[in-house]
N, C-alpha and C positions, 0 to 999 in steps of 0.2 A: 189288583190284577184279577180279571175276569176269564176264568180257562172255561173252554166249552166241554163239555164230555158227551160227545157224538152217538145219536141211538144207531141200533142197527141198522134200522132202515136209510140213516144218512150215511153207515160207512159202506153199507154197498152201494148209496148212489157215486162217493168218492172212490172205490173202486173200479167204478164205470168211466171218472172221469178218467183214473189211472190205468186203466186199458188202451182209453184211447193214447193217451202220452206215453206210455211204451211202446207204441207202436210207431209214433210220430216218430221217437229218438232212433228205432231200429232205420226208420225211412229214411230218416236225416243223413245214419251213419251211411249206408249205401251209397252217396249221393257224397261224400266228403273223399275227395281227390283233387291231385297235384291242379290249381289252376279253376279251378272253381272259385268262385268271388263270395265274402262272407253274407252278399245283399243277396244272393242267391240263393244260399242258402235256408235266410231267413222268408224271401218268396216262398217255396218248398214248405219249410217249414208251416207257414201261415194257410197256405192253401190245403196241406195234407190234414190239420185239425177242424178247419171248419168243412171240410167235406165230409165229417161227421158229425156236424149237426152242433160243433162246440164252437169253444170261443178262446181263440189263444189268451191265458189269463195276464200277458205281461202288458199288452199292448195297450198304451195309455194308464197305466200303472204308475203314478205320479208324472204321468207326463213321460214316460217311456214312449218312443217313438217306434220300438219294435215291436216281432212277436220271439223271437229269441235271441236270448243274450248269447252271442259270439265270440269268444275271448281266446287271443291266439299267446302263447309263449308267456311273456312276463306280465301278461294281462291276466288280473284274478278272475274279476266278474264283472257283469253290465256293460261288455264290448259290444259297439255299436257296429251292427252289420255297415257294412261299405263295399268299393271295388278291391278291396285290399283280396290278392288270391293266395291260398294256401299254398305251401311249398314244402317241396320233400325237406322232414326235419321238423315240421314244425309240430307243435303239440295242441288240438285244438278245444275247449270246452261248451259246452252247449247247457244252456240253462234255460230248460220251459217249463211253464205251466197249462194245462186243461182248465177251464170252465165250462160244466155241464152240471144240466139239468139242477143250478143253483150251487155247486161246491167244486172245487180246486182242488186241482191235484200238481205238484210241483217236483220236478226231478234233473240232476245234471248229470253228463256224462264228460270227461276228457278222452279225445280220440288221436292214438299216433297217427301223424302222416308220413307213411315212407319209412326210411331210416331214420329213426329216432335215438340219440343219446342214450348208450345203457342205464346211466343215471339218472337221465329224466324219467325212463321207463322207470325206475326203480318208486319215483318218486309216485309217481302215476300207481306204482302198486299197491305202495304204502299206503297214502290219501285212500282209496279203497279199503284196505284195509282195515283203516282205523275205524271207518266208520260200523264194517262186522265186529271190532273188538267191542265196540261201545255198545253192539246190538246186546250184549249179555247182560248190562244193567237196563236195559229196555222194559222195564215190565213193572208192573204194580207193588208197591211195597221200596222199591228204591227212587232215590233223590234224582234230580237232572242234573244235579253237580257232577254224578258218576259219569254220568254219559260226556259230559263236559274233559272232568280230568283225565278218561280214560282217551278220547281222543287227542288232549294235548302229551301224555303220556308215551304215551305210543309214537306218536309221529317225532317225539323231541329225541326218545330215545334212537333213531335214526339220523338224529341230527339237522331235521327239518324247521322252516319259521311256522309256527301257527298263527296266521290272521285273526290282529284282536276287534279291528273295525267292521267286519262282517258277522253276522250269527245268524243260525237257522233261526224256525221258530213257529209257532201253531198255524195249525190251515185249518179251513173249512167254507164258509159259507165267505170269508175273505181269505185272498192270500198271504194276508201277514194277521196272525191272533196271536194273544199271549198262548205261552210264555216265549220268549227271548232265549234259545238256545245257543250259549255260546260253544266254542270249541276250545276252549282253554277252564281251567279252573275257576270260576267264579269265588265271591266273597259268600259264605255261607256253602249251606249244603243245597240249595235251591228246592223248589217246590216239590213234594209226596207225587210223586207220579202216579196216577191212579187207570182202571180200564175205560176205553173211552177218550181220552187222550188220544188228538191228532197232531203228528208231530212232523215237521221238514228239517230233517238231520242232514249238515251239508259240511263236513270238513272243505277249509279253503287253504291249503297247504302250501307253502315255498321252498325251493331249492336253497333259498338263501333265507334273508334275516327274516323276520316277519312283518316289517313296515312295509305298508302303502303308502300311494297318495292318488288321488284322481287327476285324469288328465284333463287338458283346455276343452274337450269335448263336455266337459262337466256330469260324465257317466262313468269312462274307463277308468277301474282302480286297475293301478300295475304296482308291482313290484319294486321298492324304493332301488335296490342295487340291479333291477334290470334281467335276476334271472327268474326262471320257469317257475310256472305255478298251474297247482293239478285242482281239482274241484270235483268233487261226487257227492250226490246227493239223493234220496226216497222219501217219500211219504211215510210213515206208517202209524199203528194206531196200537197204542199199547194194551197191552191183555192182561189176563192173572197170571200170563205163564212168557212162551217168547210172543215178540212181537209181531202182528201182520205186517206184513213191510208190501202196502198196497204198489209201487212203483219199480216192483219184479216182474221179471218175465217168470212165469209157470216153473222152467227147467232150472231156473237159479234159486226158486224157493225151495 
């Protein structure tokens, strides 16, 4: 396993790109209402990053056909935009990446539409949440297992499934580098987290069990028993102290 340890100079250009993709996901949300289609979406989406000069980082991403992943309700991740339109009730997740000036930046947001389930909101808090729990082991001198356990930890102790077929996992100059971040406890205590480390921490959370399976689209993972699943995700680059969490807005850091 080959981990990168990013100079400064490259994590403010990964910062640049994480500007711009904060900004994409605030445009997106604006735009996410009763009845809008998820290929609509993904237009929006694709148009608003490259009219800064970037490169949506998913699109042809092994043969990904978008530039964001769309995933509505019991859909985890990699939901392929279609005519399929949102509906009061639903729960919708958004996963993009930036490609600028050579380095990626990668972040997901779930967004309610409407009246949403107190439950599902609940769960939507959680998945959130777990990922600031795990920000505490973020930093030099502790293991990735921490970050690992603390997020299955946390979200189990509410009684949620933790997704084991999905993991974050390093960024930089590609969207996927080691290491392999899972969100459940791995075997061992995983790799010395050291400064310079660039990381995509993404809990993929379930209402119910934590099985998936992929649909005939041969992208869409959902939910084996069918119910909701929440997704949040940031960049950030670990330090000697807490973490930069590049895929903040300004007033949330």
């Amino acid at each position: 396993m080959a981990i990168s340890i990013k100079t400064e100079k490259e994590i403010a250009i990964m910062g640049e790109a994480a500007d711009i993709l904060i900004e994409a996901h605030k445009y997106i949300a604006k735009h996410m209402n009763v009845g809008i289609t998820t290929r609509e979406l993904n237009e929006l989406a694709d148009k608003f990053i490259r009219s800064y000069n970037a490169v949506p980082s998913f699109k042809g991403l092994y043969g990904y056909p978008a530039s964001a992943c769309i995933s509505i309700n019991e859909e985890v991740v990699h939901g392929l935009p279609t005519e399929r339109k949102l509906k009061n009730g639903d729960i919708v997740s958004v996963d993009m990446g930036v490609f600028y000036k050579g380095y990626h930046s990668d972040a997901a947001r779930t967004h309610a539409i409407g009246n949403v389930a107190p439950e599902v909101l609940e769960l939507m808090k959680v998945t959130k949440q777990s990922f600031f729990e795990a920000m505490k082991f973020a930093r030099s001198g502790c293991h990735l297992g921490q970050i690992s356990q603390t997020i299955q930890d946390y979200c189990e102790s509410h009684g949620y499934g933790v997704v084991r077929d999905l993991v974050g996992h390093g960024i930089g100059k590609k969207v996927h580098e080691d290491p392999q971040v899972p969100n459940y406890k791995p075997k061992g205590r995983g790799v010395l987290l050291e400064p310079g480390m660039a990381l995509a921490i993404e809990p993929m959370i379930n209402l119910g069990t934590w099985q998936v399976y992929v649909k005939n689209d041969d992208w869409t993972y959902v939910t084996r028993d069918g119910l909701p699943s929440a997704h949040y995700e940031n960049t950030i680059i670990i330090t000697e102290n807490e973490p930069l969490i590049l895929t903040l807005e300004p007033e949330e850091r």
